[in-house]
N, C-alpha and C positions, 0 to 999 in steps of 0.2 A: 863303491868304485875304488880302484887302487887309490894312490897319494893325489895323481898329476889331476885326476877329474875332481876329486875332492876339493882341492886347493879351486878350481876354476868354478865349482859348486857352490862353495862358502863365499866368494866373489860376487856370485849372482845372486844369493840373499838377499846382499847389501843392495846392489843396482836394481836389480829388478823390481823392489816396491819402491822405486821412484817412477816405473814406468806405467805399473797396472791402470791408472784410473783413466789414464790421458789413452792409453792401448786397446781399450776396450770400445772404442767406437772404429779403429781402421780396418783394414781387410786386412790377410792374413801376407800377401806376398808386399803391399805397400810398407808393413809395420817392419817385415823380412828388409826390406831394401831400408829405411831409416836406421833399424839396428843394423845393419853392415856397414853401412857410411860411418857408420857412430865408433863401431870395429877398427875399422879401416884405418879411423883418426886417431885409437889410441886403443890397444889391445886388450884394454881393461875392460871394455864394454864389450866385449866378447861372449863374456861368464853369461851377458841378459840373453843369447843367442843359445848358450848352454842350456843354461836355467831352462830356457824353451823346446828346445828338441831334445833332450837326456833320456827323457823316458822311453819317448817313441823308439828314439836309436834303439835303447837298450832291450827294448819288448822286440824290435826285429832281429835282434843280433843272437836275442835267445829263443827265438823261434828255430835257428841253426845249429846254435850251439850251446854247449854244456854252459855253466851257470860261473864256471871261474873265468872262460874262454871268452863267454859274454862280458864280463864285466872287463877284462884287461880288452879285449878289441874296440866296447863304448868309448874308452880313454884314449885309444890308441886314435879314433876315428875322429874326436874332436881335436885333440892335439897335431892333427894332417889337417884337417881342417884350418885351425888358427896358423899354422906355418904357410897356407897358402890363399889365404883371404884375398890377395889381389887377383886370384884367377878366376874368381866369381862373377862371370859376366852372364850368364844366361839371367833368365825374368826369373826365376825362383829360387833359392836358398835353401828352400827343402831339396826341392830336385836333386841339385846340387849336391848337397848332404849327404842322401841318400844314394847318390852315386860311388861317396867315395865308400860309405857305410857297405854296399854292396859288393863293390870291389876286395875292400878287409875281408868281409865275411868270407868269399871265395877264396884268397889269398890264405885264410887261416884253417879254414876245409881242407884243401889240398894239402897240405902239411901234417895234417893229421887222420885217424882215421875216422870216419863218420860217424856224429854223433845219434844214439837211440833215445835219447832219452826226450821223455815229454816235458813239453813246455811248461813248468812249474809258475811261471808270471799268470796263466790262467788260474785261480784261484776261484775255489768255490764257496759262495756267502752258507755260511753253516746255518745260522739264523733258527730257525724252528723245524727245519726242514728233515722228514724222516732220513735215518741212514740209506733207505732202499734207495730214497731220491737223489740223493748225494751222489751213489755206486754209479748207477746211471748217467746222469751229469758226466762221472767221469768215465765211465766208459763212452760217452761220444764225444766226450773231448778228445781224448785219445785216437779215437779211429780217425776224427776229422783231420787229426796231426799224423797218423800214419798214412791218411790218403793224400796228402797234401806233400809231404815227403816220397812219395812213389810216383809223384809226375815227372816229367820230363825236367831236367833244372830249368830251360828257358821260363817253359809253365811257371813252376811253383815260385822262381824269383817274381813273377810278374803278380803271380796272385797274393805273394805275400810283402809287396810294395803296395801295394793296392789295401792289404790288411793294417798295415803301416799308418796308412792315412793320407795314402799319395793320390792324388789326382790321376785321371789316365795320362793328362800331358806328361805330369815331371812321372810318373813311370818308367813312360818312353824315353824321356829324357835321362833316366836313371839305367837304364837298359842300353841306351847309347844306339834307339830302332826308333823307326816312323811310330806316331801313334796310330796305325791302320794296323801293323804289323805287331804293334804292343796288344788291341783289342783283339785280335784273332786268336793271340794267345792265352789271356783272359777268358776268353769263350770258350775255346775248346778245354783250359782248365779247368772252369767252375760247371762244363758240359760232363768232364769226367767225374769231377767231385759230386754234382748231382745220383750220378749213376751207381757211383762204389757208395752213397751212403741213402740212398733210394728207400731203404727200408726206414730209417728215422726221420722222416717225412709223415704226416699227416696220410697222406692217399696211401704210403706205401705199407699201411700196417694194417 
C-alpha cells in the first residue's frame, strides 16, 4: 500500500496481537462494535479495524481496478473511513466500510477509463499441477471476471459485495436499497452468470 496505509498497517501489528486470543470467541459484528468504541476513544486503535478489513477492501477494490488504482483507493478508503468514525451508526462496520469502499471505487471508475485487466489477487497454487490444468484454471477465471464485468453495474456491485464477504443485509446496506431489492439483483446476477458460463458446469459438458 502507499505510505498513509502502511503507517496504519505497521500500527496494527503492534495492537492487534493484543486482541487475537480474547477475539476469537465473539461474533463478527459484536467484536466490529468494541473495536470502534476502542477507535472512537483514541485513533490509535483504528490500525486493529485496519489490520482487519485491508484485504478484503483491497481484494474488492482490485476486482475494479488496476493494481496501482487498487492499492492508492485501499488507503484512500480507510483514511475516509478514520476522518469519519463518528458517523458509524448502523449495526455493522463492514457494511459501513464497504459502502464508503463502494462509493471510492465508483468515484475513481468515472474518472478514468475502464479497467480490462483480470483480477491478478486470484492466484493459481502451481503445486504439482500439469500446465494443461493451470491454462484452464485460468481460462475460467478470466471468463468468470469477464462475465461478471458485463452485467449490469447495479448487478455486478451486488455480486461482488457479496464475493467480498458481505452479508445480504450490509450489501443492501452498502448499495444504499432494501435487502428484497438487493436479492433480486443477486438472482438475476448469478441467474446470468450461470447462463454465460453454462458450459463449465458439470451437466453442461
Amino acid at each position: 500500500m502507499v505510505s498513509a496505509g502502511l503507517c496504519i498497517w505497521r500500527m496494527s501489528v503492534r495492537i492487534g496481537q493484543d486482541h487475537r486470543e480474547r477475539d476469537s470467541y465473539l461474533d463478527p459484528d459484536t467484536l466490529d462494535a468494541e473495536l470502534l468504541t476502542a477507535a472512537l476513544h483514541d485513533r490509535a486503535n483504528f490500525a486493529v479495524l485496519y489490520h482487519r478489513y485491508v484485504a478484503q477492501v483491497y481484494a474488492y477494490c482490485r476486482r475494479r481496478l488496476d493494481e496501482p488504482d487498487a492499492e492508492d483507493i485501499t488507503s484512500h478508503i480507510f483514511l475516509q473511513a478514520l476522518s469519519k468514525l463518528e458517523s458509524c451508526r448502523g449495526p455493522s462496520f463492514r457494511a459501513w466500510l464497504f459502502t464508503i469502499a463502494h462509493n471510492a471505487v465508483i468515484d475513481r471508475q468515472r474518472s478514468k477509463k475502464p479497467s480490462v485487466s483480470i483480477d491478478e489477487t486470484l492466484e493459481i497454487a502451481s503445486g504439482e499441477r500439469s500446465p494443461e490444468d493451470q491454462a484452464l484454471d485460468t481460462d475460467r477465471r478470466q471468463r468468470l471476471e469477464s462475465a461478471i464485468r458485463a452485467l449490469p453495474p447495479d448487478q455486478r456491485a451486488a455480486v461482488e459485495l457479496r464475493l467480498a464477504g458481505l452479508t445480504g443485509v450490509e450489501c443492501a446496506q452498502a448499495l444504499g436499497k432494501s435487502p428484497d431489492a438487493t436479492r433480486m439483483l443477486q438472482h438475476r446476477a448469478f441467474g446470468t452468470l450461470r447462463t454465460a458460463l453454462a458450459d463449465l458446469s458439470p451437466a453442461g459438458r
